[in-house]
N, C-alpha and C positions, 0 to 999 in steps of 0.2 A: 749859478743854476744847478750844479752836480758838485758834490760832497767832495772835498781832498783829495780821499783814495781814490776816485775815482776820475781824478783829473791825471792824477799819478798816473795813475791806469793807462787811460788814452793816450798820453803823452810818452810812456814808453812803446806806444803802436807806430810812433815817426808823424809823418804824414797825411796816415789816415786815418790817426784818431785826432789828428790839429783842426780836419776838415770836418771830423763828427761833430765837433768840439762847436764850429762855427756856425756850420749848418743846424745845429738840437732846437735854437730856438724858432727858426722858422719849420721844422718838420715837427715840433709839437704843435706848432697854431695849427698848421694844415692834419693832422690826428682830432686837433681841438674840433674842428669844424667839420670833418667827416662823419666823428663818432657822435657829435652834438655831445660833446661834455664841456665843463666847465672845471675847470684847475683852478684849487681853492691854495695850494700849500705844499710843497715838493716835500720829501723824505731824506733823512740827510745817511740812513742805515744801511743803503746800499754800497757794492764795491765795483760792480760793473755794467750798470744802466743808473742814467736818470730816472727816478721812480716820483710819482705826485698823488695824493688823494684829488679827487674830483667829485663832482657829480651828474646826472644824465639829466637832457630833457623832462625826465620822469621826475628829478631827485631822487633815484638812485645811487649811494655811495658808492664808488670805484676806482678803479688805484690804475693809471696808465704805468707806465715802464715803457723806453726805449732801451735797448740793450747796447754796450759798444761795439763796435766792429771786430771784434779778437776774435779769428781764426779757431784761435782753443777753444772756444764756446763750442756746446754740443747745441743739440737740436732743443731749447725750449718750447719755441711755439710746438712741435711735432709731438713731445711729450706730454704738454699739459691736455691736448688736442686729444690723446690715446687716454690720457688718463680720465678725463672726463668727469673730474671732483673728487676722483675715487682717490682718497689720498692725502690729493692737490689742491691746490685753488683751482676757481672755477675761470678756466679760459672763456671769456665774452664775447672778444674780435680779436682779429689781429692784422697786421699790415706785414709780411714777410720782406719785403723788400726793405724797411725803416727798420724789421726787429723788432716791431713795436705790440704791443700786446695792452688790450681790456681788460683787467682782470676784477675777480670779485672784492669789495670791499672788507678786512678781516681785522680782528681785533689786536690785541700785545702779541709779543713774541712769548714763547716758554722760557725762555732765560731770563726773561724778566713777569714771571708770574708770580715769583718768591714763593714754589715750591722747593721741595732739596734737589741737590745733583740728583741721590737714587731717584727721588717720583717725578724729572725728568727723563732719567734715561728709560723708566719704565713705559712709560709716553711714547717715547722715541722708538724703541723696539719694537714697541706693540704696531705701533704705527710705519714705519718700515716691513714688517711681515705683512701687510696688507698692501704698501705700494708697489712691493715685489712683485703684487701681480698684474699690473700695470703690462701690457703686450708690449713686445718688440714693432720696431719701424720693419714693414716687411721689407723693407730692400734699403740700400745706400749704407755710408759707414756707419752710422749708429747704430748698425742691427749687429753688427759681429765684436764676438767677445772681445774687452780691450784686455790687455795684464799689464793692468794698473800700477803694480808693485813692480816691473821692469822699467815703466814713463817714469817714477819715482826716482824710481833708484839713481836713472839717469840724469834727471835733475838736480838731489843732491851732491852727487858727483862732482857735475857740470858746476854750479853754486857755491860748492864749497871751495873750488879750487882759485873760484875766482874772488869769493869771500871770505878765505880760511881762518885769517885770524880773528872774526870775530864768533867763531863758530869750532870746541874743543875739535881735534881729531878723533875721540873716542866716540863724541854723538855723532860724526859721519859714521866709525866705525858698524856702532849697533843699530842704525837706522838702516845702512847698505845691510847686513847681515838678516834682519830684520825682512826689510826687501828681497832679497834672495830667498829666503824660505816662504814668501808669501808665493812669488814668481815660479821655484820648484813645484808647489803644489797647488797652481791655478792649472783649473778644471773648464773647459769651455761649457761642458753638458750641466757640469753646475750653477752656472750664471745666471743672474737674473737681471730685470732693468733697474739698474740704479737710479737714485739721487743723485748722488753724485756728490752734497755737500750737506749731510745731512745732521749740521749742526742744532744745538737746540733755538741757537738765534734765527735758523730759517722753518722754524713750527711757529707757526701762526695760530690764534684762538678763532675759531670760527663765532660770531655774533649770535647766530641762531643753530639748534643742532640740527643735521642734515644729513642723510643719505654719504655715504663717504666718508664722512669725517667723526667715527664712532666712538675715536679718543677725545673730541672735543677740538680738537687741534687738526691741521693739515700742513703738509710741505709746502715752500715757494719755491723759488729759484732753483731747480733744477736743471743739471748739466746735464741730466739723462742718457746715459750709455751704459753698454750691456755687461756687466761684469761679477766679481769675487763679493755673495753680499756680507761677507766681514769687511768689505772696506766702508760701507757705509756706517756701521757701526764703529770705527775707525773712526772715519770723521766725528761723530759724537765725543767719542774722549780726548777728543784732540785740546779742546780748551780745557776749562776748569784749571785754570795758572794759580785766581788766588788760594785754594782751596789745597793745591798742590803744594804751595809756597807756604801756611801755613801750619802741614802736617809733619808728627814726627816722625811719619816714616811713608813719604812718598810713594812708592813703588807699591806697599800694603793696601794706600787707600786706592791707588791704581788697579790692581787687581780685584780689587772687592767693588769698583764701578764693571769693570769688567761684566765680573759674576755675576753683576746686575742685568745687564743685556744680554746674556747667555740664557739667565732664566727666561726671560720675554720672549729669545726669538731660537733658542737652541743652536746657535753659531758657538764652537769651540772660543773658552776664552784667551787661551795663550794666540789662536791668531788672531783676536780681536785686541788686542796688546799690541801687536807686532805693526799692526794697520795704525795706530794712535800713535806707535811711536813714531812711524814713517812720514803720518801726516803731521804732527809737530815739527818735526826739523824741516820736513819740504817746505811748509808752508809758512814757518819765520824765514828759512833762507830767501825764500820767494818775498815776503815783504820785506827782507831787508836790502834787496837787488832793486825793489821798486822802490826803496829811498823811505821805507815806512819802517825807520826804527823803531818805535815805539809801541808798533803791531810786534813784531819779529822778536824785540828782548824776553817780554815774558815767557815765551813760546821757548826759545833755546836754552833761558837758564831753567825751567822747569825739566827741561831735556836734560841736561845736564846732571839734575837732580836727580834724573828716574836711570840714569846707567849704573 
């Protein structure tokens, strides 16, 4: 019923993602029959909810999502709720207590539009300068600035010591350095609300053009919290492995995606570098702690490549 990584997932929660695990298919039926949809075909792209196409009484097309139970998760329902399409997908219902969420039915992802890397990051930019303004939660922890680049730092750390030899000492090296200079000069008066993971595989094509979504495209999965907006832009360069892996001089074509999202959104490019290199190593040591080598290798030896 839920894609690998995402059993991975829950199963490194103990206990109470064994119980999510058990319970999903009876709190999808009772979602089934609150919201009167019908579940044609689950999605296998997610990493941290079961996600399914559907359709409504109406026949209208819609995509359910229950999320897992992970602590680390920021406020989705709260954010798409504030965003209100502008950005985002369009929040329909949602069930807070299951996690679970109606969302609008949307087309391919950007990573798979077989545009280039530049006239996706152009996308991405343009569209992140618009979900930045997206309002804060006025009260609880997701309204105050997080310093992303210190949670980072701490996790490589943390990660590498426990998974060092698969992971140089030099990319902990430049990734803590890396972090430290992002962490020195986080600004709380300059934060905005993130994405949070604002890859090109989570920009969805909207079906019809709409109010919101001016790029053609909008965000999904949003972690939503208040922070450094180079690190969303971070997240964007974080992939691109084969493209990396195929060039003769990694760090050049590095810096020239960069320049590309500096032009879109005016965020400096060397901290936008410094956030891509951080979320590379975070994010293979992190899949390769959840047992997902095969997420994790391209990610490190591209690291590897760009020191």
């Amino acid at each position: 019923m839920v894609s690998p990584i995402v059993r991975l997932r829950t199963e490194s929660l103990g206990d109470q993602g064994r119980r999510w695990l058990k319970d999903l298919p009876a709190v999808v039926a009772e979602l089934e029959a609150c919201w009167r949809v019908t579940l044609d075909r689950s999605l296998a792209g997610g990493t941290a909810a079961f996600v399914a196409f559907g359709r409504t009484a109406g026949g209208v097309r819609v995509v359910l999502k229950v999320g897992v139970p992970d602590p680390a998760h920021r406020d989705e329902i709260g954010m798409l709720e504030r965003a209100a399409g502008r950005g985002y997908v369009r929040l329909l219902a949602h069930d807070a207590a299951h996690g679970a969420m109606l969302l609008e039915a949307l087309g391919t992802s950007l990573s798979a539009s077989g545009l280039s890397p530049p006239e996706q990051l152009v996308i991405i930019g343009e569209l992140a300068v618009a979900a930045w303004t997206v309002p804060r939660p006025a009260a609880g922890p997701a309204a105050a600035p997080v310093d992303k680049a210190a949670e980072l730092r701490d996790l490589v750390d943390r990660l590498w010591r426990k998974l060092g030899p698969d992971c140089p000492a030099r990319v902990r090296d430049e990734a803590i350095a890396g972090a430290n200079r992002r962490s020195e000069a986080f600004n709380p008066a300059a934060c905005v609300m993130l994405h949070g993971d604002a890859a090109a595989a989570n920009v969805l094509r909207v079906p019809v053009p709409r109010p919101g979504a001016e790029t053609g495209f909008v965000f999904i999965d949003p972690d939503g919290f208040v922070g450094d907006p180079g690190y969303d832009l971070g997240v964007a360069l974080r992939d691109w492995c084969p493209e990396l892996k195929t060039s003769e001089d990694p760090r050049a074509l590095m810096a020239s995606y960069a320049a590309v999202l500096t032009a879109a959104t005016g965020i400096e490019g060397a901290a936008i570098q410094d956030w891509a290199y951080l979320e590379r190593v975070s994010s293979g040591l992190h899949a390769l702690n959840l047992g997902a080598a095969h997420l994790a290798r391209p990610l490190l030896e591209t690291a590897a490549e760009l020191v």
